[in-house]
N, C-alpha and C positions, 0 to 999 in steps of 0.2 A: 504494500500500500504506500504511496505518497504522501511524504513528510508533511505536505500542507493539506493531506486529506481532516477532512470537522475530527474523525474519530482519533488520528495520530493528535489532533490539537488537545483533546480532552482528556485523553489518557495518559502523555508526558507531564502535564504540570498537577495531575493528582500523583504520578509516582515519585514525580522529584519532592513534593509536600509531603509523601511519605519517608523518604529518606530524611528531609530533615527533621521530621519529627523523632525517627528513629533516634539520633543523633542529638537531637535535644534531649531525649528521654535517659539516653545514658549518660551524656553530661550533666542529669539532675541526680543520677545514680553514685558520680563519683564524688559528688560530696559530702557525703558521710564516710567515705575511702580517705580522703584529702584530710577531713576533719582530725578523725579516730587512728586509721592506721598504723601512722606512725610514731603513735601511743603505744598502740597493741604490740610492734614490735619489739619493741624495750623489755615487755613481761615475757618471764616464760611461760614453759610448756607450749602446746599447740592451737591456744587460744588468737595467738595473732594470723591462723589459717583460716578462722570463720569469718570475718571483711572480707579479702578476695574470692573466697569459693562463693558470697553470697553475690559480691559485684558482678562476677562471669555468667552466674546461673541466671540471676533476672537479665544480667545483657543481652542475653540468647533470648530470653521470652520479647524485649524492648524489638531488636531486629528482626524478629520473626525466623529464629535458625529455629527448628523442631531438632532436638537429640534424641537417639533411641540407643540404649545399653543393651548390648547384646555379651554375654558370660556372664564370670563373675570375678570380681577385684580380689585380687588379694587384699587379706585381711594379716598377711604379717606387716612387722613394722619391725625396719623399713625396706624398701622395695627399691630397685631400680627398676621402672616402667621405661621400656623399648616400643617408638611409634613411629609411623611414618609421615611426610610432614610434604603437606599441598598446600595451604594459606597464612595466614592472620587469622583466620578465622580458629584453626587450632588452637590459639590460644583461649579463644573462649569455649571451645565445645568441650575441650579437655578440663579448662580451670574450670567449668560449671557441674563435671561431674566427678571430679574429685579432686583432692589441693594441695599435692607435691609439689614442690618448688620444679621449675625447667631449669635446662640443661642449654644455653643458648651462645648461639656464636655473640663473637664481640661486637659487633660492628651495630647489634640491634641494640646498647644502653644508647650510644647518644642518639635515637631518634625518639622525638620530642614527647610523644603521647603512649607507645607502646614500650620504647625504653623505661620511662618510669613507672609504666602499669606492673612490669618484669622486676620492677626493682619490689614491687611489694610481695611481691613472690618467691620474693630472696631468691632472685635466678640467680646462676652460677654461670657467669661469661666466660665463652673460654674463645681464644685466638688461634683457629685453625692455622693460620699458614707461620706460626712460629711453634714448631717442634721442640724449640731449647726450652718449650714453658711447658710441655704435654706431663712433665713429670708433679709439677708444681699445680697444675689443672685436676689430676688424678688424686694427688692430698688434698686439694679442696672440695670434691666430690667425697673423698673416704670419711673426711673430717663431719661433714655436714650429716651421712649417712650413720657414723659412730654418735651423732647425737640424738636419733632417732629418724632424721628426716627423710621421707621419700624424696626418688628424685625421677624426672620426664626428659628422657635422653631421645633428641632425634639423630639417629646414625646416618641418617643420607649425608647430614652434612648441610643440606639447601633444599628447597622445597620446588614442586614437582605441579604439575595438571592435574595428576591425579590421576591417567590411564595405570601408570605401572608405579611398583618403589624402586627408587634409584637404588645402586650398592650399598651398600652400608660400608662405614668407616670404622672395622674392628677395632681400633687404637683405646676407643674409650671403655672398649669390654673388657680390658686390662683392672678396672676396678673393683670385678670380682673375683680376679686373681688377688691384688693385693689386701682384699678387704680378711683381716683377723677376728670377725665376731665370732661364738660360742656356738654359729654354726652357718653354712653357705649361706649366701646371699642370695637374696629372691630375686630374680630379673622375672616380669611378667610381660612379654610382645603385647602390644596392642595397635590394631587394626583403624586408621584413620581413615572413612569413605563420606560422600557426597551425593546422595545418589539422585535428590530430585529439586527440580523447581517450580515453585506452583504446583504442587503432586505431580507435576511431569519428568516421565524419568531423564535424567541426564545423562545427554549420549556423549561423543567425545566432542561433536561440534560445539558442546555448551558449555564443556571443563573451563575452559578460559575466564569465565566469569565469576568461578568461584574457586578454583587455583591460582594462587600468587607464586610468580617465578620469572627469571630472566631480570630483565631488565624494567620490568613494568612498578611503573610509579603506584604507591601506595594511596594517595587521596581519590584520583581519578577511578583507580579500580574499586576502591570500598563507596564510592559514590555510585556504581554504578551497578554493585550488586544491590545497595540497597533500593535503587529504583524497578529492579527485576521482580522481587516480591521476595517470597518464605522458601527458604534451604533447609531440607532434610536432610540431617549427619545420623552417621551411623558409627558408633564406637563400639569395638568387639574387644572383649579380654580373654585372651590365650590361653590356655595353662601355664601356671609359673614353669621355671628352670630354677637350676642351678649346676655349676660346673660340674660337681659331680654328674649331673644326669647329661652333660654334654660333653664334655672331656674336653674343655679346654675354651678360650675365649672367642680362637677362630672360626670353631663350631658350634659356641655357643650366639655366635654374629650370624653363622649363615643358617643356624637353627629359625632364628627370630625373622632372617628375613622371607626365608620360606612358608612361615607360617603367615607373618603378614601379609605377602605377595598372595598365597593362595586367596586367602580372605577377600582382598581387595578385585583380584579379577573375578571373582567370584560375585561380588554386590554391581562390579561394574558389568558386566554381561547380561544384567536384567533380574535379576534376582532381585525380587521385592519382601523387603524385612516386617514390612507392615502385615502383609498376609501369609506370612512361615515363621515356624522359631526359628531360633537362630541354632 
């Protein structure tokens, strides 16, 4: 249809009104985050996890992302959570459904709005292309873990469309080799998919709208999912590991991505979660 057609005219400026309202709703959301927060952080124990897990979970209802939880969480503590990673949007599907701190490259503290959403998440930045720091990265991950905290490792490294998971970067499986608690360390794969818009299923022509990757600018693209409508995410949880039951880190990296990979080709092929168990 033609851009100047009556009906393109009526339905662009109620979807852009929709985005901003989206947008306003979660900037009314992060003020009691801004307030309290970084109060919360100062106390212990894992009272300063309930603000963030609450911000992401209503941000999802604010935007119109629908999550559907497909396994079950581990309930040890704590956990290295393995996922594979397509937007921005991972940030809130994952923070809304449960509240380990991420595992995040360096480059994403100093952008403006998501940098410090990460910092309340006591993310752990780590600087892929300097190796001389991988060791000093792995005690900051061991140290945070020895004090109970989970953690949300994306091993691709960079995020994707969302047809396949890139490789995974074994280096930072090394942490449950090094890790000394009173007994293995839990790594649980989890399944990060997308599957529909507007309930219509998302084929590969439509990944690009709700995949962040390359080179594509972050406002334009979160503007312009919000003017498309409601994203259905699908989070699946694995069976935990541990080395013992994989023999090693390398095999415990290509364990994790085969299971995620199956998964993922599996919801993207048309597989509807709404009408099967999982």
């Amino acid at each position: 249809m033609a851009d100047g057609s009556p009906t393109r005219a009526r339905t662009l400026p109620l979807s852009h009104a929709r985005a901003a309202l989206c947008l306003a709703g979660v900037a009314l959301c992060l003020v009691p985050v801004i307030l309290f927060q970084p109060l919360m952080l100062r106390l212990p124990g894992r009272a300063k996890e309930k603000i963030p897990y609450w911000f992401f979970r209503v941000s999802c209802l604010i935007l119109g992302i629908g999550v559907q939880v497909h396994g079950q969480r581990s309930r040890d503590r704590p956990v290295l959570y393995v996922a594979n990673h397509i937007s921005w949007l991972d940030i809130f599907t994952l923070g809304g459904v449960m509240s380990p701190s991420f595992v995040a490259r360096a480059d994403l503290e100093g952008w403006t709005l998501f940098g410090w959403l990460s910092t309340l998440r006591r993310t752990i930045f780590i600087d892929r292309e300097n190796r001389t720091r991988s060791g000093a990265h792995l005690e900051q991950m061991i140290e945070r873990l020895e004090a109970g905290d989970s953690l949300i490792l994306f091993p691709e490294g960079t995020s994707s469309d969302g047809s396949r998971v890139l490789p995974f970067k074994s280096s930072l499986f090394a942490v449950a080799e090094r890790w000394q608690g009173a007994r293995p360390l839990t790594v649980q794969p989890v399944t990060v998919a997308y599957t529909r818009i507007n309930s219509m299923p998302l084929g590969r022509h439509f990944r690009p709208f709700v995949g962040w990757y390359g080179d594509m600018e972050l406002g334009p693209h979160l503007w312009e999912l919000l003017t498309i409508g409601r994203v259905t995410a699908v989070i699946t949880f694995h069976e935990p590991v541990t080395l013992e039951t994989t023999g090693g880190r390398k095999a415990m990296s290509a364990h994790c991505h085969a299971e995620i990979s199956r998964r993922l080709e599996y919801l993207n092929s048309g597989y509807d979660p709404v009408e099967h168990a999982a």
